[in-house]
MIZA-865868 format. One record per residue: x, y, z of N, C-alpha, C in turn. Coordinates in steps of 0.1 Angstrom, whole numbers, plus 5000, padded with zeros to 4 digits. Atoms other than C-alpha are relative to their C-alpha. Example, Ala and Ser with C-alpha at 12.3 -4.5 7.8 and 13.67 -1.06 7.14 Angstrom:
<sites>
500949885000512349555078500950125000/499149895000513749895071499250115008/
</sites>
This chain:
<sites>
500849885000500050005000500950125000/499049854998501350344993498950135001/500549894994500250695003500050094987/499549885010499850934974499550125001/499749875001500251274968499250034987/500249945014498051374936499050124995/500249915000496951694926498750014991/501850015008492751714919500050144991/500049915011492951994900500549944986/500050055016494751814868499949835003/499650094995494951494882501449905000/498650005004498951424881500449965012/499250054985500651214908501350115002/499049924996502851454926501149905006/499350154993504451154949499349915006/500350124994504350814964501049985012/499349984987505050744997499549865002/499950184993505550305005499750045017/500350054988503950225043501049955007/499150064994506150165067500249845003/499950134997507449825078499549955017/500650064987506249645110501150015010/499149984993509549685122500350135005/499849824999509950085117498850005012/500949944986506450095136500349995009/499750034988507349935165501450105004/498949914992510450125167499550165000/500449844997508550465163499250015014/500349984993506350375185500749975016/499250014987509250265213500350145003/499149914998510850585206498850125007/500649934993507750765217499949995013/500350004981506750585251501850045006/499349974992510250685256500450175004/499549865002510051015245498750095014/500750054994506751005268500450065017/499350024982509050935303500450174998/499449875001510851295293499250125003/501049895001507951515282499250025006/500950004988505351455307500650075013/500049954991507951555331500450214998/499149824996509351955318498550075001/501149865000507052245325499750064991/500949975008504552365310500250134990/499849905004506452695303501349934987/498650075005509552435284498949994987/500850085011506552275264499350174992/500449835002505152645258500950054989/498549905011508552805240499649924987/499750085011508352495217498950004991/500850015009504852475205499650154998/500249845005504652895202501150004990/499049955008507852855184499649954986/500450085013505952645157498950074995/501349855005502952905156500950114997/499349945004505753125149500449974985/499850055014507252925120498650014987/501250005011503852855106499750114993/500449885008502853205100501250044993/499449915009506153305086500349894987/500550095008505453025063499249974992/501549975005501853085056500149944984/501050005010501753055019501049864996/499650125002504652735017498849875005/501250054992501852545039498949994991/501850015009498952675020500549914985/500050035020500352614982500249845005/499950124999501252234996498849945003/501650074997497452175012499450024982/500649985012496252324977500449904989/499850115003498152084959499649834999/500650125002497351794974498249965005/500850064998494051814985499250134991/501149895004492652134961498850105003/500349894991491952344990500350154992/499149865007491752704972500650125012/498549934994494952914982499550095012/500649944994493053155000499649955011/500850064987491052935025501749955004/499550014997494252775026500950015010/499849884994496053075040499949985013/500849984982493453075069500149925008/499950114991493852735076501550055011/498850004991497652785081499850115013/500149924991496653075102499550005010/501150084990494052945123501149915008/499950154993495952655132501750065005/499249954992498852855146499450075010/500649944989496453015162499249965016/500350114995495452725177501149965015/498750034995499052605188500050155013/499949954990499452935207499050055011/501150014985496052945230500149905004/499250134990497452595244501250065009/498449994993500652715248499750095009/500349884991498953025267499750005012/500750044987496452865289499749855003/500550174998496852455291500449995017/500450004984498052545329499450065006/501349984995495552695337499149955001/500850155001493052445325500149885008/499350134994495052165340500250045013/499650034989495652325373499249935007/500450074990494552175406498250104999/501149934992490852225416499849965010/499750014984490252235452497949995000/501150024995487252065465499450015010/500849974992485052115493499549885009/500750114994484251785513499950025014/500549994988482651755548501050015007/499150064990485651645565501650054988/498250025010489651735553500150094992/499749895008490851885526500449924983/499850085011490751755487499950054987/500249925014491151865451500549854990/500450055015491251725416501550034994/498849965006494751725398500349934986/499550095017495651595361501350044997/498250005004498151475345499849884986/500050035015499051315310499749825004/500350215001498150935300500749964994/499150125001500850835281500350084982/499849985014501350815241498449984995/501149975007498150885219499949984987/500150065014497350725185498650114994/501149935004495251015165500149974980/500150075012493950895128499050144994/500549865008493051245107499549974987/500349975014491451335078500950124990/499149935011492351535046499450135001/500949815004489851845046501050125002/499349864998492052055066501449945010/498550094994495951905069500650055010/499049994992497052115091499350055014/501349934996493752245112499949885007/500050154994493251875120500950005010/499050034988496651835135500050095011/499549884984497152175154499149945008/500949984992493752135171500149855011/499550084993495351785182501350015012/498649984998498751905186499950085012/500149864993498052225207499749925013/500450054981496352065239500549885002/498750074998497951745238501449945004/498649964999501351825238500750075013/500449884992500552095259499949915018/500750064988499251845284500849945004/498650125003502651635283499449874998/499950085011501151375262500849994992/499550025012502651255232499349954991/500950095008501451145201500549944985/500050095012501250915167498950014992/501349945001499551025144500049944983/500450055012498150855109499050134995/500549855010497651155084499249934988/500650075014495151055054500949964985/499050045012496750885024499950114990/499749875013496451165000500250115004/499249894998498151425018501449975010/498650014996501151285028501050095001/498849904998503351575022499550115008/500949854989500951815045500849915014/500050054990501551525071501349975006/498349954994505551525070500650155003/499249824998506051965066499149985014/500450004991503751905096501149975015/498950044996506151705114501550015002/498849935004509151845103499750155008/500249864991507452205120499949985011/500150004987507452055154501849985002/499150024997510751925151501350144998/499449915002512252245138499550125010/499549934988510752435168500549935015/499550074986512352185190499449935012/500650144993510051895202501249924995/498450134997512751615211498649884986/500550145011511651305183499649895010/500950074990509251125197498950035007/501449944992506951385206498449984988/500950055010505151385173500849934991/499350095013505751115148498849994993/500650035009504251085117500049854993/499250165004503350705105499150004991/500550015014502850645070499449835003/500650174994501050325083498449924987/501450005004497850105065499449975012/501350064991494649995081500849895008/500250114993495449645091502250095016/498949994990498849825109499450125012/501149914993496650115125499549935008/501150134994494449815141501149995011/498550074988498149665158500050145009/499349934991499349995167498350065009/501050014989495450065190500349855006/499950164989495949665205501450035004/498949974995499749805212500050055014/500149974993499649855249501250095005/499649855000501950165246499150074997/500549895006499350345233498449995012/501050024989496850465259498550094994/500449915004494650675242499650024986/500249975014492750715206498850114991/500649905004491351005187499650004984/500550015010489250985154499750144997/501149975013488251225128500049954987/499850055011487051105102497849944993/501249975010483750955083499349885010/501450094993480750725104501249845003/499350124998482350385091501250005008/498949994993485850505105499949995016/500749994986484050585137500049865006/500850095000482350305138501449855005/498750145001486050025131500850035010/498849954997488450245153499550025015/500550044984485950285186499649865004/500350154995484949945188501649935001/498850074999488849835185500850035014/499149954987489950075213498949955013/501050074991486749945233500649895004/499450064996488249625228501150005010/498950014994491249725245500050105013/500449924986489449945272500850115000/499249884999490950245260499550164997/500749835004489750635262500049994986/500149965011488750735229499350115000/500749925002487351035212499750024988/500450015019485351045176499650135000/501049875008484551365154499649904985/500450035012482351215127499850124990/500349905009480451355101498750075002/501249884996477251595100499250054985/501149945010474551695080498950115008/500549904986473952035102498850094986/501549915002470452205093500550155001/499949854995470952585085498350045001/501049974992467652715096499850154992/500249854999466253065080498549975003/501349944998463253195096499550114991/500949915007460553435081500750094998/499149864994462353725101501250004996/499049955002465453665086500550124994/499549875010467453935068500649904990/499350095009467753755035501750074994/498949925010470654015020501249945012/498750024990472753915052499949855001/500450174998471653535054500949904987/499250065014472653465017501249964998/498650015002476253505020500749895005/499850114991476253285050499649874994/500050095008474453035028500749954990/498750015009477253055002501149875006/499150024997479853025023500149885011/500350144989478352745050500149884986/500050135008478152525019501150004992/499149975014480752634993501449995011/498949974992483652675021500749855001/499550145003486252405015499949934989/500350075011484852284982498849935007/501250114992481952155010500349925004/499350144995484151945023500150035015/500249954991483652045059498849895009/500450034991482451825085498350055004/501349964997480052095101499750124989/500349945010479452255067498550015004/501250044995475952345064499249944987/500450135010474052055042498850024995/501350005007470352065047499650165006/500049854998469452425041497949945005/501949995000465252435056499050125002/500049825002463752805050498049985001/501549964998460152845060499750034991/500749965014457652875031499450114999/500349885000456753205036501150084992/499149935005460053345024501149884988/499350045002461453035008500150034981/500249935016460453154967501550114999/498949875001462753454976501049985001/499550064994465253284995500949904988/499850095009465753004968500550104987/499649955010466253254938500850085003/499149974991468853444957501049915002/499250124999470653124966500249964992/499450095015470752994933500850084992/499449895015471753294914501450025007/498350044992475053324944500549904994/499050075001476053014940500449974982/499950035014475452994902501250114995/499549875004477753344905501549935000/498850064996481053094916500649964988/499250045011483753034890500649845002/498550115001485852674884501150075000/498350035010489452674879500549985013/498450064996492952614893499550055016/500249924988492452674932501550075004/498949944999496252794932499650174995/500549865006494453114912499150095016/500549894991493353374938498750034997/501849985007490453444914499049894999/500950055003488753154912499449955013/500949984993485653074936499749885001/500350134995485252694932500949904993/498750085002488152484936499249804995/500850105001487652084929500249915008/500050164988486951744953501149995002/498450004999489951674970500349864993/499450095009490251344949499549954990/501150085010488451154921499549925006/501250094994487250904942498450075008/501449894997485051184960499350004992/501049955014484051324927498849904999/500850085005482651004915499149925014/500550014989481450944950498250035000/501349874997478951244950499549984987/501450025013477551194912499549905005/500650174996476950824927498950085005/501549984989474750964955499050114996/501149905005472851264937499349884990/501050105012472051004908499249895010/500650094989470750784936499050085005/501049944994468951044954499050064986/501249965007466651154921500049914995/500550105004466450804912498649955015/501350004992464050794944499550125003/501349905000462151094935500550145005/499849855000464251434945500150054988/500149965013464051664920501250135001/498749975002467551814905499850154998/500049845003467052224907501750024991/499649985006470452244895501349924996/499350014998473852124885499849815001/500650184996474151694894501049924988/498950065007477251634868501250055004/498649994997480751594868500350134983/499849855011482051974849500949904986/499050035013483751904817501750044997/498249894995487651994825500249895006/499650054984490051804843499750055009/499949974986490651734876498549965005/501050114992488451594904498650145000/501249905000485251894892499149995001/501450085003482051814900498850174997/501149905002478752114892499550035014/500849994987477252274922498349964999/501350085005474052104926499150035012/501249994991470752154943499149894999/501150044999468251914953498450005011/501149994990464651914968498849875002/500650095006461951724972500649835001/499050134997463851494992498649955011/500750044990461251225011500549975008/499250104991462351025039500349915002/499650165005462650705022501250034989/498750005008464950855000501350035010/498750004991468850805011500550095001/499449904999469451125006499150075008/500849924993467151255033501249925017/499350044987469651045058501549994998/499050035001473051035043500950194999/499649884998475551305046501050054983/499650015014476451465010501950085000/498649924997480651575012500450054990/499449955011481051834986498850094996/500749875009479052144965498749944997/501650075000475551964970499350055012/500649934989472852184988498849855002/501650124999469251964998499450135006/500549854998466852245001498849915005/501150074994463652155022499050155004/500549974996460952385026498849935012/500649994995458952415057498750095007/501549904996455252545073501150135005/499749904989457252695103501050025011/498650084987459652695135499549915004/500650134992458052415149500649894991/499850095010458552195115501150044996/498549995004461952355108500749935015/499350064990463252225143499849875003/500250175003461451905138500949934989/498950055011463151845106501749985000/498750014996466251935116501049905010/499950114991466451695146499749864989/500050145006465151425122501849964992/498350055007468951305115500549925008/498750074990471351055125501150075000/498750014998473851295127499550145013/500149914996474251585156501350084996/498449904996477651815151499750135000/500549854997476152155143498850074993/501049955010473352375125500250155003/499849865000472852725124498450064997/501749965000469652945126500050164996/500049875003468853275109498550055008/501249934994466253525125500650175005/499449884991466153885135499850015011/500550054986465153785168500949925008/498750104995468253665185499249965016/500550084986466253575217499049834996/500850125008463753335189501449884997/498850035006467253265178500449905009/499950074987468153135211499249845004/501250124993465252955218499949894987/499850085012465552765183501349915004/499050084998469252655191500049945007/499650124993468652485224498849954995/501250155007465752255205500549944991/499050105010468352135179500649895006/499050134996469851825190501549944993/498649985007473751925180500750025010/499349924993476951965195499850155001/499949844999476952315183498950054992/501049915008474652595170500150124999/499549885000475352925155498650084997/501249915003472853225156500450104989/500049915012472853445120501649994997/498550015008476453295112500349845004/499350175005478652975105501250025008/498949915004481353135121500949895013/499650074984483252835147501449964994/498749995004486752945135500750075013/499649894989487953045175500249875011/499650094995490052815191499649975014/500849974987488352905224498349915000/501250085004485152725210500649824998/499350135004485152375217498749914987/500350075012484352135186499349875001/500250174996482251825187498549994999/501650035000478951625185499649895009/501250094993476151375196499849944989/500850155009474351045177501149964990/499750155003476250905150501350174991/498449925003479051275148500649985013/498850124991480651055175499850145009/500349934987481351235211501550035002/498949894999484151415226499950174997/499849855003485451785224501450024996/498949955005488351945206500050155001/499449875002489652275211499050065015/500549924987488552545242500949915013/499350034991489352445276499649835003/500350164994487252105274501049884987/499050145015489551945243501150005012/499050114995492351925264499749935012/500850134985490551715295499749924994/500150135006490251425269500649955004/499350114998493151255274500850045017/498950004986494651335312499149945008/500350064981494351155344499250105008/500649944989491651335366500049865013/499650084986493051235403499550075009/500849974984490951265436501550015008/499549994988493351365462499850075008/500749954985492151385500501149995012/499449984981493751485536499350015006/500449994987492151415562500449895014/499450084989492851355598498849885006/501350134996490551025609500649955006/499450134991491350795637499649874991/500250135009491950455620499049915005/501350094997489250215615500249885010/499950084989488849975642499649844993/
</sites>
């Protein structure tokens, strides 16, 4: 099995990368649990210098980073950019406040005196995706590290070169080898290294099935885990919205990434009172987006980050209007190299159709009109997935009252906007559990310890 490198824009193997040997793994992963005994013990200000000194690198880096994501996964250069930027930005609100987070809490019991203390679990096996190469790791990397953990980390096979410059920027601000390692690993060696009893700890993002192979294996082995699946988040406009300010957000909740976004937003559901207006607005934006090269600054819709996507997503739109949605627009693969598919709308989706339960990854809206709030928050809950939705209204208290009846990790009022490392990341039902990022991502993987003083005469 090899790892490749090839660029969806023309489709042209950039490189191949051969799978390590069973022997390399085991020795990566020795070199960690030893690296492990070291890092758990320096201070938090030691671990601090190193991971700010790599939020340093990054930015003065910014567009070597970006033009490498854009390459291999045809992220356009732009979003790119933000990723690199973001995800330094990431790296240094760990480095800022992970002891503070982590310090001692002091508890309160009848008798004595007792608090709460953490501390790291060991070496950590985290298994990423491609959407966002380096966004992924920081939001790993940052509290983890931070925490004196260590980790091992399986980057998606088609961005292998995001997942070594990754690697190579911890070691160049001066993590000792062994803190992060990169393993060009497959599946059946992934499986070993979770039943590896060095490894205490495993963190998924990634797609339902992945969820699904990778917690039941760490279950096996009675080991903390944490899943980010996938999501098919409900954007929500009410009557009251302001359509001129709503629209944009509809754009960019679906079009951001190539739609390749997790908690993108999927099923748009717009009250029928405004949805006529709403809908011709939304079509004529998104119909406003250009193809081409996502290296070009000018262009507005980059393509699937592989061919197998591509052909993925025509699969499942030709599936969903073979049971009865009806195709408003787009629903082919463009005429051009490279992995391009047409932005596509459909509606008129039942509930027997698979496309009323499956999550579409890429430039495919599902449009649903509704009576009202009652049947937009109904609908919206109808899903196997929870990670996020979003709700328009000029009524930010209706606004309110709409987002806690969603049944999601997260919910944004009149925006998409959960680019703030201070916000933590995560879902419910079948977008797996856990949190990433804020102050509750790094309390995944540490030891919470009860320790009590009290004076008692011994038991008799």
């Amino acid at each position: 099995m090899s790892y490749q490198s090839i660029n969806p824009n023309d489709g042209k193997t950039l490189k191949s990368f051969d799978t390590v040997s069973d022997k390399q793994l085991d020795a990566s992963l020795a070199l960690a649990e030893t690296c492990f005994q070291s890092w758990k013990t320096m201070s938090y200000a030691a671990r601090a210098a190193i991971i700010q000194k790599a939020a340093v690198l990054l930015r003065a880096d910014v567009d070597s980073f970006a033009k490498l994501a854009t390459l291999e996964m045809g992220k356009r250069i732009n979003e790119a950019r933000g990723e690199v930027k973001f995800s330094a930005d990431i790296l240094d609100y760990y480095a800022k406040n992970a002891e503070q987070f982590l310090s001692d809490t002091k508890l309160n019991p009848k008798k004595g005196e007792a608090h709460m203390e953490s501390s790291p679990i060991g070496v950590l096996f985290c298994v990423e995706p491609w959407n966002f190469p380096y966004y992924q790791l920081a939001r790993v990397v940052g509290p983890q590290l931070m925490a004196g953990n260590v980790l091992v980390v399986k980057h998606a096979g088609c961005v292998p070169q995001c997942a070594i410059a990754f690697e190579k920027l911890l070691i160049d601000a001066g993590a000792p080898v062994g803190a992060y390692t990169n393993l060009i690993i497959s599946h059946e060696q992934a499986e070993k290294v979770i039943d590896d009893p060095r490894i205490k700890g495993v963190a998924l993002t990634g797609s339902v099935s992945a969820g699904r192979s990778i917690a039941a294996r760490a279950g096996l082995n009675l080991k903390k885990s944490s899943m980010e699946l996938g999501g098919s988040d409900a954007f929500i406009v009410l009557e009251d919205a302001d359509i001129e300010k709503t629209i944009p957000w509809a754009v960019w909740g679906r079009m951001y990434n190539g739609g390749q976004t997790c908690c993108a937003a999927k099923r748009f559901i717009v009250v029928d009172s405004i949805a006529d207006q709403f809908l011709e607005k939304f079509t004529a934006a998104l119909s406003a987006l250009k193809a081409g090269d996502p290296m070009d600054e000018k262009t507005t819709q980059g393509p699937l980050s592989t061919e197998a996507a591509a052909v993925q997503l025509v699969k499942q739109v030709d599936e969903a209007v073979a049971h009865g949605a009806t195709l408003l627009m787009g629903g082919k693969r463009m005429d051009r190299p490279g992995a391009f598919m047409e932005i596509t709308m459909l509606t008129d989706i039942a509930p027997d159709n698979p496309a009323f339960r499956d999550e579409f990854f890429g430039p495919v809206v599902s449009f649903y009109r509704v009576k009202d709030e009652a049947a937009a928050i109904a609908l919206a809950n109808d899903s196997d997935f929870g990670l996020g939705g979003s709700v328009f209204t000029k009524d930010i208290a209706r606004g309110k009252r709409v987002a806690s009846q969603v049944n999601t990790g997260m919910m944004f009022i009149n925006s998409l906007d959960w680019t703030d490392a201070e916000l933590p990341f995560g879902g419910i039902k079948n977008s797996g559990y856990g949190r990433e990022l804020g102050n509750m991502g790094i309390q995944e993987f540490v030891n919470k310890k009860l320790v009590r003083t009290i004076d008692l005469a011994a038991p008799v």
